[in-house]
Biopython code that builds the backbone (N, CA, C, O; Angstrom):
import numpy as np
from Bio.PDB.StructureBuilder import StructureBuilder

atoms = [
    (1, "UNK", "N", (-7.612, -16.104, -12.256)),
    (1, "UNK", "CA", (-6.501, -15.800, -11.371)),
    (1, "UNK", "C", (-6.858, -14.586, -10.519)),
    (1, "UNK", "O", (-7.080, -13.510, -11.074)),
    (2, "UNK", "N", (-6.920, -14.707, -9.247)),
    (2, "UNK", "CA", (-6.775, -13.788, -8.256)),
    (2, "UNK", "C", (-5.461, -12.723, -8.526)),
    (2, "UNK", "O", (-4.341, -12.955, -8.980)),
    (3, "UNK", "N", (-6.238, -11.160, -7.935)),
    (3, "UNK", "CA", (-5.311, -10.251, -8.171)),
    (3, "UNK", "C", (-4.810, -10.411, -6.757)),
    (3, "UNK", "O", (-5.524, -10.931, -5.900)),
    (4, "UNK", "N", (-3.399, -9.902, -6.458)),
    (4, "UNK", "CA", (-2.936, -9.585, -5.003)),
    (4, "UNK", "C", (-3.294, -8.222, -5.158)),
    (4, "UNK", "O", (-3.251, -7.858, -6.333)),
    (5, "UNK", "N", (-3.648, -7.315, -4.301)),
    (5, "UNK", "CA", (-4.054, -5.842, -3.881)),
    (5, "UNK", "C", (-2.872, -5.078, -3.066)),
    (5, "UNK", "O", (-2.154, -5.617, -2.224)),
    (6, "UNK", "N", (-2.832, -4.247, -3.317)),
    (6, "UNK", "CA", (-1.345, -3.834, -2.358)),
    (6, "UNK", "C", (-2.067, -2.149, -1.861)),
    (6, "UNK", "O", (-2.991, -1.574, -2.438)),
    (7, "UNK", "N", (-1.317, -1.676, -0.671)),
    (7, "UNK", "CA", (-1.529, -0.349, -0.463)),
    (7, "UNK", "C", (-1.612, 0.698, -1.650)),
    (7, "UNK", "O", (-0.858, 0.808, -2.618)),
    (8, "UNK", "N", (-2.668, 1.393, -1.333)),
    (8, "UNK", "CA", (-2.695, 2.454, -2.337)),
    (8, "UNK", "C", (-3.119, 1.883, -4.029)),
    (8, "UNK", "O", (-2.757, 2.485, -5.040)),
    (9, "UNK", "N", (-3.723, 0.958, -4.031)),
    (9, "UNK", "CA", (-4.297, 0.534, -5.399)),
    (9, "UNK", "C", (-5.676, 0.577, -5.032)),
    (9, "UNK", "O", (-6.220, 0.302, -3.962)),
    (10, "UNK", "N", (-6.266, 1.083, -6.418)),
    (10, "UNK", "CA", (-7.677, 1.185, -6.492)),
    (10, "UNK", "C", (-8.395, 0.609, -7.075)),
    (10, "UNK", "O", (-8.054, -0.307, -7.824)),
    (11, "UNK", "N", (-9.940, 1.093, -6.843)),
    (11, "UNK", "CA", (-11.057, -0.014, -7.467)),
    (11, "UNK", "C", (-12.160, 0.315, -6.901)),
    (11, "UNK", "O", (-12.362, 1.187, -6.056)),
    (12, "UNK", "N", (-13.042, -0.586, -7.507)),
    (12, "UNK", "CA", (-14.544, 0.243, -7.377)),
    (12, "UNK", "C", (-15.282, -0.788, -7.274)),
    (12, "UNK", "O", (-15.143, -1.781, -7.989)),
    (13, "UNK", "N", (-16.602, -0.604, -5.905)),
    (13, "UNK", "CA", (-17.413, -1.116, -4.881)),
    (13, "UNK", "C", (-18.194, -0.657, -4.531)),
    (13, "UNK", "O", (-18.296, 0.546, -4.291)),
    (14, "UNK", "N", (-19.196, -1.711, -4.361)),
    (14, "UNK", "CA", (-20.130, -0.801, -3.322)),
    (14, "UNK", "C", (-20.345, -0.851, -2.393)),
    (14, "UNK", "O", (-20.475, -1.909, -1.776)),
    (15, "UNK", "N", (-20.533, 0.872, -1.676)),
    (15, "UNK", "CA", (-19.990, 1.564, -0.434)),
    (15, "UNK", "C", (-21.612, 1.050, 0.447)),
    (15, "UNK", "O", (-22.690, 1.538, 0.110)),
    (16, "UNK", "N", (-21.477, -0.011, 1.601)),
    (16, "UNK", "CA", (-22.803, 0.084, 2.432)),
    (16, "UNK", "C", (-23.348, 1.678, 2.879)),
    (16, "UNK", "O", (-24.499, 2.110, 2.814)),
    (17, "UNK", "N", (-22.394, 2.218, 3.240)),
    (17, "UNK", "CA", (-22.813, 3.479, 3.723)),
    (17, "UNK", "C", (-23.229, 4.694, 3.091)),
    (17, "UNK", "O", (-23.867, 5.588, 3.646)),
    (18, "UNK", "N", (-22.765, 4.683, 1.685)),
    (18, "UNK", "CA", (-22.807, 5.659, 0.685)),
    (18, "UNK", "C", (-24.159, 5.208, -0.230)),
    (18, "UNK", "O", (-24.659, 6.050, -0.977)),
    (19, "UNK", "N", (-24.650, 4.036, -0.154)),
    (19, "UNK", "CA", (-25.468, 3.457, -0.746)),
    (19, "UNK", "C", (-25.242, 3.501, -2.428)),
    (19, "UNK", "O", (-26.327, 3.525, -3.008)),
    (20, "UNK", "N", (-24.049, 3.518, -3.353)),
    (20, "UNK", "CA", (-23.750, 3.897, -4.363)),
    (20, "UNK", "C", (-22.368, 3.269, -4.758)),
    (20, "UNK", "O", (-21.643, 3.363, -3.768)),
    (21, "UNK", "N", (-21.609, 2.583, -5.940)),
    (21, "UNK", "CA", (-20.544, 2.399, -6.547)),
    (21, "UNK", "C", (-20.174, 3.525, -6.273)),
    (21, "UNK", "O", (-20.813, 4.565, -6.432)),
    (22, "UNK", "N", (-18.684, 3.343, -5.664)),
    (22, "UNK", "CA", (-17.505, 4.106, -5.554)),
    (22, "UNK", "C", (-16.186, 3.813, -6.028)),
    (22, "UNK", "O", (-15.833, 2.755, -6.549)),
    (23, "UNK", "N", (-15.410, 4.929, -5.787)),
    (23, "UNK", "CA", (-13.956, 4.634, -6.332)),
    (23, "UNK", "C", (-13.163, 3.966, -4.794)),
    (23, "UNK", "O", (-13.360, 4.535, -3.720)),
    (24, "UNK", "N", (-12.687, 3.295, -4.847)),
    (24, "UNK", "CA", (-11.975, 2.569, -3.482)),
    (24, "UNK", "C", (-10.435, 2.462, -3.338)),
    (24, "UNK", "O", (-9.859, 2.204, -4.395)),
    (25, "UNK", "N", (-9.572, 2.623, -2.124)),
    (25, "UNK", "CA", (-8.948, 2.603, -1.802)),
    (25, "UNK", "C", (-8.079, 1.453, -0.767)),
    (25, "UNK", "O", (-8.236, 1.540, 0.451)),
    (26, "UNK", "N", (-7.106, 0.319, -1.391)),
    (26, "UNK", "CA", (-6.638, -0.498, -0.014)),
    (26, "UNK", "C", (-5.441, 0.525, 0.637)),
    (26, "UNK", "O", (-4.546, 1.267, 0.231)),
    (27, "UNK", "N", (-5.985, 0.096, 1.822)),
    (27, "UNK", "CA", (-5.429, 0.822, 2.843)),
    (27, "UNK", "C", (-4.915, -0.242, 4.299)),
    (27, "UNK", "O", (-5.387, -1.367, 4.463)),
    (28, "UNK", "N", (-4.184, 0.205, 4.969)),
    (28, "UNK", "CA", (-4.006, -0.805, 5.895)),
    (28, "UNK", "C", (-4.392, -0.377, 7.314)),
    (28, "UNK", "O", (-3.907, 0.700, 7.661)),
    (29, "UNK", "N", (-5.158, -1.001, 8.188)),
    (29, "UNK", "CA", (-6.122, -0.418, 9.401)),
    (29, "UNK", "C", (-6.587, -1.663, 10.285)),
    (29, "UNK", "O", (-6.522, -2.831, 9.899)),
    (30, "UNK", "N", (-6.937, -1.357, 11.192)),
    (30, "UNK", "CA", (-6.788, -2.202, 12.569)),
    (30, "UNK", "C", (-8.389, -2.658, 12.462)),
    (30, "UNK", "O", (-9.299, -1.829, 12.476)),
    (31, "UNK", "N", (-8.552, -3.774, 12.378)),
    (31, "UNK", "CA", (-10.089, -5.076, 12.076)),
    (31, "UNK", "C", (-10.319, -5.149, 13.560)),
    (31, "UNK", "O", (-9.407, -5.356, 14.360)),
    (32, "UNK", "N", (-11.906, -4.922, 13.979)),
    (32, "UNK", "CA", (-11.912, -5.886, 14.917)),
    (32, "UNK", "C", (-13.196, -6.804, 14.435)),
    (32, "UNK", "O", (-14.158, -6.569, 13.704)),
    (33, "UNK", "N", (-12.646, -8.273, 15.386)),
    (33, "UNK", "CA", (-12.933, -9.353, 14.722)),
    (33, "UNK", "C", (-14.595, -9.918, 14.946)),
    (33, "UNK", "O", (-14.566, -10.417, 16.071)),
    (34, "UNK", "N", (-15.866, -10.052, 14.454)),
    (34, "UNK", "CA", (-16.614, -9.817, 15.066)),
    (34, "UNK", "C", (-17.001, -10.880, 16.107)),
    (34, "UNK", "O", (-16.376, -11.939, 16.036)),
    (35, "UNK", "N", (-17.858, -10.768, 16.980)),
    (35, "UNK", "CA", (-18.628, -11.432, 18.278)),
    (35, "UNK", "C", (-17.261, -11.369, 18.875)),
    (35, "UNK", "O", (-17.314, -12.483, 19.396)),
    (36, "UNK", "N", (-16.327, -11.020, 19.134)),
    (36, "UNK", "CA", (-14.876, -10.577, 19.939)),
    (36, "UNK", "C", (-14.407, -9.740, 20.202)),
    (36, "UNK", "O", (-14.221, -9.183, 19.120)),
    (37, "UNK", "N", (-13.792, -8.795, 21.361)),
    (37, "UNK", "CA", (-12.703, -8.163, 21.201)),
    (37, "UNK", "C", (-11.560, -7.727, 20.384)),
    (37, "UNK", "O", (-10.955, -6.661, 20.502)),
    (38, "UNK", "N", (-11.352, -8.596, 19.610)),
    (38, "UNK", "CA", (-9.968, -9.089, 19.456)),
    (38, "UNK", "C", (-9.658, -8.204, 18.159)),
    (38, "UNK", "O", (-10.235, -8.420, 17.094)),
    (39, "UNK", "N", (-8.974, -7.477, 18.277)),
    (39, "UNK", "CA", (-8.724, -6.047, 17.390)),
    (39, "UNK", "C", (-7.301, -6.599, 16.670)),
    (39, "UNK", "O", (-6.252, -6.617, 17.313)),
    (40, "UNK", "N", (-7.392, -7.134, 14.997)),
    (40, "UNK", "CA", (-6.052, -6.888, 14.320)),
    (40, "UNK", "C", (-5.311, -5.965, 13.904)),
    (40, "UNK", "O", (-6.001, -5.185, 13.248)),
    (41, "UNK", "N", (-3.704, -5.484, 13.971)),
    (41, "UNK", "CA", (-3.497, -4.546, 13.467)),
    (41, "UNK", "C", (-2.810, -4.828, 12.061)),
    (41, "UNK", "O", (-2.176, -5.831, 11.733)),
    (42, "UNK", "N", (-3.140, -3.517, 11.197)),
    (42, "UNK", "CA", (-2.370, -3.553, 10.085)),
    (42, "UNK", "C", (-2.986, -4.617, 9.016)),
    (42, "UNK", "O", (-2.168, -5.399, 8.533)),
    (43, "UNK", "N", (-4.224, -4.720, 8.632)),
    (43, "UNK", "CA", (-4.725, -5.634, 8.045)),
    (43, "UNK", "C", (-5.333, -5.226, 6.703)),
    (43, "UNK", "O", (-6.382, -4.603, 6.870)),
    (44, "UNK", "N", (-4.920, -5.424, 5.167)),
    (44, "UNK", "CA", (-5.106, -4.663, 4.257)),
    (44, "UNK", "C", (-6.976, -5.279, 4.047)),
    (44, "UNK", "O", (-7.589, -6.346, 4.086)),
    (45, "UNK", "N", (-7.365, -3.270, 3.738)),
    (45, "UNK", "CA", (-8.775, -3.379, 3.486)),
    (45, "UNK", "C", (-8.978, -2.751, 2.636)),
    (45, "UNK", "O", (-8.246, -1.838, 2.253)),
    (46, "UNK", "N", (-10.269, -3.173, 2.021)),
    (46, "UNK", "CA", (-10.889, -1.691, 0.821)),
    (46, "UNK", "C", (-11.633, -1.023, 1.923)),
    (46, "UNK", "O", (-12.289, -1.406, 2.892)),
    (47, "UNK", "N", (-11.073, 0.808, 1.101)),
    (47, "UNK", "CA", (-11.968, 1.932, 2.186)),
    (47, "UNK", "C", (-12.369, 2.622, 1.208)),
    (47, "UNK", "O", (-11.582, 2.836, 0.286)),
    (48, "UNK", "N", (-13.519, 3.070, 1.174)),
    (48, "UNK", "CA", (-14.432, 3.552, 0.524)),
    (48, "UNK", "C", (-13.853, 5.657, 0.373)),
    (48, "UNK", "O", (-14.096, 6.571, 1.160)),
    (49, "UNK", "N", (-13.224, 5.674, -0.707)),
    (49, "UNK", "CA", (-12.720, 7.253, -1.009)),
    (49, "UNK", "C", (-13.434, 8.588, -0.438)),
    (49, "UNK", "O", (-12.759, 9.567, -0.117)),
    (50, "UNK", "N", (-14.642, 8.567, -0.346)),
    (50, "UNK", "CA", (-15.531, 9.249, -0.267)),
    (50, "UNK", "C", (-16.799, 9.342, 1.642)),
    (50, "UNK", "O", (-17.614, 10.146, 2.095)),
    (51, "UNK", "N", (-16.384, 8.403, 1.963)),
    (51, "UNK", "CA", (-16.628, 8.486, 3.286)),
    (51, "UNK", "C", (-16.051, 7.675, 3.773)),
    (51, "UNK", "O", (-16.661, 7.110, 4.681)),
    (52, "UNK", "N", (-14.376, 7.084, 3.424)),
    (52, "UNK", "CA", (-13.686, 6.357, 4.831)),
    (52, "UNK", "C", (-14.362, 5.252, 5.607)),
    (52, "UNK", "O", (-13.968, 4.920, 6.726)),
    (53, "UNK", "N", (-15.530, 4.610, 4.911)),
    (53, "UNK", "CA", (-15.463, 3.810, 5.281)),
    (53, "UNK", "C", (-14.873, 2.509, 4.861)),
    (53, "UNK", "O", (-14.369, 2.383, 3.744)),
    (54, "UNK", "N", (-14.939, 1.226, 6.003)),
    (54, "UNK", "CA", (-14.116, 0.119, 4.827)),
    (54, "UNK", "C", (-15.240, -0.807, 4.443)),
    (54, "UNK", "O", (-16.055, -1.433, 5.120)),
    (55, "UNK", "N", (-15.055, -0.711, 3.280)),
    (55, "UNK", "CA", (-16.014, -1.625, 2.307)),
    (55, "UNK", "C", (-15.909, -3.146, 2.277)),
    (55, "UNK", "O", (-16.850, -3.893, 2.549)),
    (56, "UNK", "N", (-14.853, -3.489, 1.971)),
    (56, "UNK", "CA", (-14.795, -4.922, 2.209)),
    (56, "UNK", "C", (-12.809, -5.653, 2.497)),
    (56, "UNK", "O", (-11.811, -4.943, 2.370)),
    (57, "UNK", "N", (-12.788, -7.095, 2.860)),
    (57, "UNK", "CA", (-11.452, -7.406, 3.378)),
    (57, "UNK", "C", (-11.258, -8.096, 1.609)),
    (57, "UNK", "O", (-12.156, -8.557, 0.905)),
    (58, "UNK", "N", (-9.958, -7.971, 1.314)),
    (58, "UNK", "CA", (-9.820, -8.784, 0.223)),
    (58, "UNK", "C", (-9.308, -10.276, 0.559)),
    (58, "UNK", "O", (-8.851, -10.162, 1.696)),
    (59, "UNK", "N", (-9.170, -11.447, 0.205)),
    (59, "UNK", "CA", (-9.292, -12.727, 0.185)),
    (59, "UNK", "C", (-7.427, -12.706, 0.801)),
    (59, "UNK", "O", (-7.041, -13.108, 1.898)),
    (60, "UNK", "N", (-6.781, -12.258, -0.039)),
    (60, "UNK", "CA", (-5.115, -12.631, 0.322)),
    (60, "UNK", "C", (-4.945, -11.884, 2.082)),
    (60, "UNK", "O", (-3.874, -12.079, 2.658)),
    (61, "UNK", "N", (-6.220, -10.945, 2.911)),
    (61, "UNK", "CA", (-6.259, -10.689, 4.343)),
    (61, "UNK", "C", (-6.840, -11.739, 5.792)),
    (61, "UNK", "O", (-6.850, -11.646, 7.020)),
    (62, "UNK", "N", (-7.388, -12.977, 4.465)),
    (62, "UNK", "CA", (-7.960, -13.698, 5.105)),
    (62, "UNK", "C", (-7.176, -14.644, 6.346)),
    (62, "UNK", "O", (-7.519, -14.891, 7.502)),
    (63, "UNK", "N", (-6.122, -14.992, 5.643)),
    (63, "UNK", "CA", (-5.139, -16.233, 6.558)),
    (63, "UNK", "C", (-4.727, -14.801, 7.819)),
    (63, "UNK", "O", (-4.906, -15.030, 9.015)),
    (64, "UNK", "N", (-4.249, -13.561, 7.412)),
    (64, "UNK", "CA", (-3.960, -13.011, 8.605)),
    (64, "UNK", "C", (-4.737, -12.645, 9.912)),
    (64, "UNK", "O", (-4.445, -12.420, 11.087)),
    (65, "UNK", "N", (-6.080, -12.705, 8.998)),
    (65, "UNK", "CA", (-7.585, -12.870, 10.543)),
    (65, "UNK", "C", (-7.596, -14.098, 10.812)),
    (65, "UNK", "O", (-7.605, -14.196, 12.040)),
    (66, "UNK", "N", (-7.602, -15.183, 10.290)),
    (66, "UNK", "CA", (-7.967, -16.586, 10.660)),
    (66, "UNK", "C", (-6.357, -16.474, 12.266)),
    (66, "UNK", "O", (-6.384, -16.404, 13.495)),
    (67, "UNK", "N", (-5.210, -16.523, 11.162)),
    (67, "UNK", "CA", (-4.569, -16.726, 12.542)),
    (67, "UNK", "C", (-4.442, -16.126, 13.901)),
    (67, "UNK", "O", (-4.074, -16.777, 14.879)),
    (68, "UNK", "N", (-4.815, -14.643, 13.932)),
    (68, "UNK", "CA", (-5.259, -13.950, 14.806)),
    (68, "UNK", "C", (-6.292, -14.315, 15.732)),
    (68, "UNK", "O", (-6.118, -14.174, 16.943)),
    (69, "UNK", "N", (-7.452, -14.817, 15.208)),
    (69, "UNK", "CA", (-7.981, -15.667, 15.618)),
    (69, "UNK", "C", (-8.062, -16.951, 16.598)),
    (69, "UNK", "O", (-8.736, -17.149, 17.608)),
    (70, "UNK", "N", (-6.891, -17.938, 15.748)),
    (70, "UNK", "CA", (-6.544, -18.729, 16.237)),
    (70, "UNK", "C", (-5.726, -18.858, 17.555)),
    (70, "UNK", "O", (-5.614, -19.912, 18.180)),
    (71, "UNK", "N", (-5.091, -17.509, 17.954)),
    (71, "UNK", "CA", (-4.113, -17.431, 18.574)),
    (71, "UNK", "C", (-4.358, -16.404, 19.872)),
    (71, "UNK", "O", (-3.454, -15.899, 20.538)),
    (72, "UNK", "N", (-6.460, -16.128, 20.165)),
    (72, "UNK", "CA", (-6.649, -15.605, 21.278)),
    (72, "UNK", "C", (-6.683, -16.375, 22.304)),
    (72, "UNK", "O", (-6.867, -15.901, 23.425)),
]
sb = StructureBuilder()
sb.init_structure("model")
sb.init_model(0)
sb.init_chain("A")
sb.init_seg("    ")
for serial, (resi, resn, name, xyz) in enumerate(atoms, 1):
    if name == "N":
        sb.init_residue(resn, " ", resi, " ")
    sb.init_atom(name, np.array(xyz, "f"), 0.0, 1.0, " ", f" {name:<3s}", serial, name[0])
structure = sb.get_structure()
């Protein structure tokens, strides 16, 4: 069973940029979509605690990029 992730719950990943397992943060922040323009807002992500970056999209953010998508 898939977890749902909500703002402000944590967990631990690894950070591309930090090159190292970190402690992680979902947070909600504006995607842009790649080979596009097309910038989502408000789209829950893991961000990496320790240098802000975002680590990865969780699966329940997926239908909200697909339709964004769908709808340039």
């Amino acid at each position: 069973m898939q977890r749902d992730w909500r703002v402000g719950d944590f967990a631990a990943n690894t950070c591309r940029r930090c090159r190292k397992l970190v402690r992680t943060r979902f947070e909600l922040r504006t995607v842009q979509l790649a080979r596009t323009r097309l910038c989502v807002r408000d789209v829950l992500v893991d961000v990496c605690t320790e240098c802000d970056h975002m680590v990865s999209i969780p699966p329940q953010s997926l239908p909200q990029l697909r339709e964004a998508g769908l709808a340039k």
